[in-house]
C-alpha positions in Angstrom: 50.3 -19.1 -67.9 50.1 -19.1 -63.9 47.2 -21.1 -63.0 44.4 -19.4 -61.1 42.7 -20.9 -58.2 38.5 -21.1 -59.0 37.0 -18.8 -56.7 33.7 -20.0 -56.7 34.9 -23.3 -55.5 36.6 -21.8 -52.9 33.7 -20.3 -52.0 31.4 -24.1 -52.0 34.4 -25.2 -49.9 33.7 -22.2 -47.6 29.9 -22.9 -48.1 30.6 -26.8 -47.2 32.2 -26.2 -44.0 29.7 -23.9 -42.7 30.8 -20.6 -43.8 29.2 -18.1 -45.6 31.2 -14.9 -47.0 34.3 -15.8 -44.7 32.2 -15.8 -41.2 31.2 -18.8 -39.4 27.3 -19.8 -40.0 26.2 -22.1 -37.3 22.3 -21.6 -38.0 22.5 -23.2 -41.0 21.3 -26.7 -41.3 22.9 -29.7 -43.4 19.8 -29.4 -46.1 20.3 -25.4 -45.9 24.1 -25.9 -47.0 23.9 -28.3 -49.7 21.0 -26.0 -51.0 23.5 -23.0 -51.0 26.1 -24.8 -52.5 24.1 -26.5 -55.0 22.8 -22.8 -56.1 26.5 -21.5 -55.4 27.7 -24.5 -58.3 24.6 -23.3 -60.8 24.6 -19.5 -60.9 28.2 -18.5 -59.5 26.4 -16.4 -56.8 25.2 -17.5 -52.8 21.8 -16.9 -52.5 20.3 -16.3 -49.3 18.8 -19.6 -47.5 14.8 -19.3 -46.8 13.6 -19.9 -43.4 12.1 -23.0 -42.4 8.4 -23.3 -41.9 8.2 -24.2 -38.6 10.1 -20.9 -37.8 7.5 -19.0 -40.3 5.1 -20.3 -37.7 6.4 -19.4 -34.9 7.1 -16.4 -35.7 3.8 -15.3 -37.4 0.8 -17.6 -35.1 2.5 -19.4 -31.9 4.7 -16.8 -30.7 1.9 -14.0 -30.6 -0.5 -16.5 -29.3 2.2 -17.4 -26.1 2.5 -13.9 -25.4 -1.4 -13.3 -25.5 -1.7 -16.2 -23.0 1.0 -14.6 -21.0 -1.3 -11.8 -20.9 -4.5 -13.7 -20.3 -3.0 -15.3 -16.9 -1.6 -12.4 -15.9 -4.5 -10.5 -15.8 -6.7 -14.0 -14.6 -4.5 -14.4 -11.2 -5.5 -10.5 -10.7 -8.9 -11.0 -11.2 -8.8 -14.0 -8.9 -7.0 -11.9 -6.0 -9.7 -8.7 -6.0 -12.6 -11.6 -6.3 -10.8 -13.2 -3.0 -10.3 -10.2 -1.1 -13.7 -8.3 -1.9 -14.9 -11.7 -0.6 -13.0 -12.0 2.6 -14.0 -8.3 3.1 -17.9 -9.1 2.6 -17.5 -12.0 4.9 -15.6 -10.5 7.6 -18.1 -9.5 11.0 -18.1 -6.1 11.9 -17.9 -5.0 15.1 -21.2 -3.4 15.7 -24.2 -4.2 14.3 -26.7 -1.6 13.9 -30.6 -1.8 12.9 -32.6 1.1 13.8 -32.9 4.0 11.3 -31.4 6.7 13.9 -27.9 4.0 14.1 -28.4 4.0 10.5 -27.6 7.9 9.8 -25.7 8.1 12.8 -23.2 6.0 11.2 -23.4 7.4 8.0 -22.3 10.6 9.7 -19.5 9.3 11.1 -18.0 8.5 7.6 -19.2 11.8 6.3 -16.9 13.8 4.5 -18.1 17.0 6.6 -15.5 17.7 9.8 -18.4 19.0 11.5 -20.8 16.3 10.9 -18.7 13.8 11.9 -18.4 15.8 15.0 -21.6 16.1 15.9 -22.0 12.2 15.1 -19.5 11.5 17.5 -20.1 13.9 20.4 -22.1 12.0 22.7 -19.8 9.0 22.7 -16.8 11.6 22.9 -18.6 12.2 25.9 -19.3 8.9 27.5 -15.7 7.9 26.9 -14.8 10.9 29.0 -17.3 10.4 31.5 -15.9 6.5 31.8 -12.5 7.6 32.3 -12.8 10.3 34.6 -11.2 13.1 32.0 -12.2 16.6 30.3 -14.6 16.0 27.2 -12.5 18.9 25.3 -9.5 17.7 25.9 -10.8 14.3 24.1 -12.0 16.2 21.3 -9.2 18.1 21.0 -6.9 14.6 20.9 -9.4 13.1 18.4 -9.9 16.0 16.3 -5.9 15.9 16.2 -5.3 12.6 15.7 -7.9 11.1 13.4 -9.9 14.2 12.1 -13.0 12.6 13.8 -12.2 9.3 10.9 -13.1 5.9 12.4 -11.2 3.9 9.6 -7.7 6.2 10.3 -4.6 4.2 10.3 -1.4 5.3 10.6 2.1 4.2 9.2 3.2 3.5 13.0 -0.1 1.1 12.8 -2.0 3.0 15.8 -5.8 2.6 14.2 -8.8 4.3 15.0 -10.1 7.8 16.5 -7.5 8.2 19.3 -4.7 6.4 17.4 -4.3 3.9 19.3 -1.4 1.2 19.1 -3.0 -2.2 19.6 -0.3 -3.5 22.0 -1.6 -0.3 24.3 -4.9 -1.5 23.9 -4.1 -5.0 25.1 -2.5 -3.8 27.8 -5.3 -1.8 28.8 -7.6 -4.3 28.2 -9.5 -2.5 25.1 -12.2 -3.9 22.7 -12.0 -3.6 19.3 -10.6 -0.4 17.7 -12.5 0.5 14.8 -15.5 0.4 16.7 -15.6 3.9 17.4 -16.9 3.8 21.4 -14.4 1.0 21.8 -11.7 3.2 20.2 -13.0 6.5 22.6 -13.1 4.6 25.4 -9.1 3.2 25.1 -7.7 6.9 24.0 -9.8 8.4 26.9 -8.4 5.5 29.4 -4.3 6.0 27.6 -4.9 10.0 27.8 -5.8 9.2 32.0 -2.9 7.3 32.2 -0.9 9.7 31.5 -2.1 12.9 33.2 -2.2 10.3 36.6 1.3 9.8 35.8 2.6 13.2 35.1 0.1 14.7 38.2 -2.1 16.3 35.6 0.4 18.4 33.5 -1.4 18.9 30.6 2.1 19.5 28.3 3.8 16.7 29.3 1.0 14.2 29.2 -0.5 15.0 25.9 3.7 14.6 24.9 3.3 11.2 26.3 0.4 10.4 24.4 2.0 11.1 21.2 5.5 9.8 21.3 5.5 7.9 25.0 7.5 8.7 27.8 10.7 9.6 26.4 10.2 13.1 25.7 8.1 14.3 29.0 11.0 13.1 31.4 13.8 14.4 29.1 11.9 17.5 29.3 11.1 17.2 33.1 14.4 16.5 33.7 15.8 19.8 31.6 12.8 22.0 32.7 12.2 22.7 29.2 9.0 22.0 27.0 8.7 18.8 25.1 9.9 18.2 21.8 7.1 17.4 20.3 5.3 20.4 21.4 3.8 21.5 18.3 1.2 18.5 18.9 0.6 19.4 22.6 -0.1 22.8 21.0 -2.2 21.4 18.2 -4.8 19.7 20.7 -4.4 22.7 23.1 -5.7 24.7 20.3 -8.4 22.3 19.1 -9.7 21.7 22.8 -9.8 25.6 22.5 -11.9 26.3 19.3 -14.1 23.3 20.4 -15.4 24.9 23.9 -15.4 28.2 21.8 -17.3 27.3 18.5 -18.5 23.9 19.1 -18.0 20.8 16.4 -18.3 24.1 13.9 -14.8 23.5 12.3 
């Protein structure tokens, strides 16, 4: 009779070097393998290790309890940053400070959500600003009204800030104070918005073009006899400077 090799202790021998069902089974440990093989030996069949109990721990309590302290610091260090900044914010100065009841609702006008309110709030310094820099009060509104919608906290993505928009190296420049205080911020558009009819011998196109995009497209269009590229804002605060000496802050 041809002798017959024992399967199952080919399959120990397997089992002993670390293989299970002709695959290479590095997880296992020593104490894992001797178990399998000693159950291999006793019932002719592998039977599948158990996990340790450190790794029926992790699994089940310390992993879930990392995560949730993942979590927890997470949402800690945001905490921490909105508690910092709405404390810088209620510790920065502003720039005015106002105490009489008729400041009080005038600046509550200014941030009203009313176009025409805000207006109204803002017309008298509108005015002096104009006065100050020797240029037509409509003409500022029509800028401001343009520029900002009569906001005192506008910023745009160029960063000019304020009312008249107003880039804060031109400010320096022109020796401004500080632009969200909305008479400070009138006062530097009105004095910018002179600068430019002076230099352009009060030609209302090309120095409302200059006060938008700066000097390039005034002399191109000097030069070419030809209206400004930007014309559709020269037209915008032609327009508003219109309805303004027509209907008032009545927007």
């Amino acid at each position: 009779m041809k002798w017959q090799p024992d399967k199952a202790k080919l399959h120990v021998k397997f089992e002993d070097k670390g293989y299970r069902n002709g695959f290479k089974c590095k997880s296992l440990s020593r104490f894992e393998r001797r178990r399998t093989i000693k159950t291999t030996r006793q019932t002719g069949r592998l039977q599948q290790p158990t996990p340790e109990f450190s790794q029926v721990i992790w699994d089940k309590y310390i992993h879930r309890i990392f995560i949730t302290g993942k979590v927890f610091l997470f949402v800690k260090k945001r905490i921490i940053l909105y508690c910092v900044m709405l404390f810088v914010a209620a510790c920065t100065p502003t720039s005015t400070v106002i105490r009489s009841h008729h400041a009080n609702k005038t600046r509550r006008a200014y941030f009203s959500r009313s176009t025409s309110k805000r207006c109204k709030a803002l017309l008298p310094d509108i005015k002096w600003a104009a006065s100050k820099a020797g240029v037509d009060p409509a003409l500022l509104v029509g800028v401001v009204r343009v520029e900002s919608n009569f906001n005192p906290n506008a910023r745009s993505g160029a960063g000019a800030i304020g009312l008249t928009q107003v880039i804060p190296s031109t400010a320096k420049s022109k020796g401004c104070g500080p632009l969200y205080d909305p008479r400070a911020n009138l006062l530097c558009g009105a004095r910018v918005l002179k600068g430019f009819l002076d230099y352009y011998n009060g030609n209302l196109v090309l120095a409302l073009s200059g006060y938008n995009a700066g000097h390039y497209y005034p002399d191109q269009a000097d030069r070419n006899s030809t209206v400004p590229r930007n014309f559709s804002y020269v037209e915008a605060v032609l327009h508003a400077r219109s309805h303004f000496l027509l209907h008032g802050c009545n927007w």
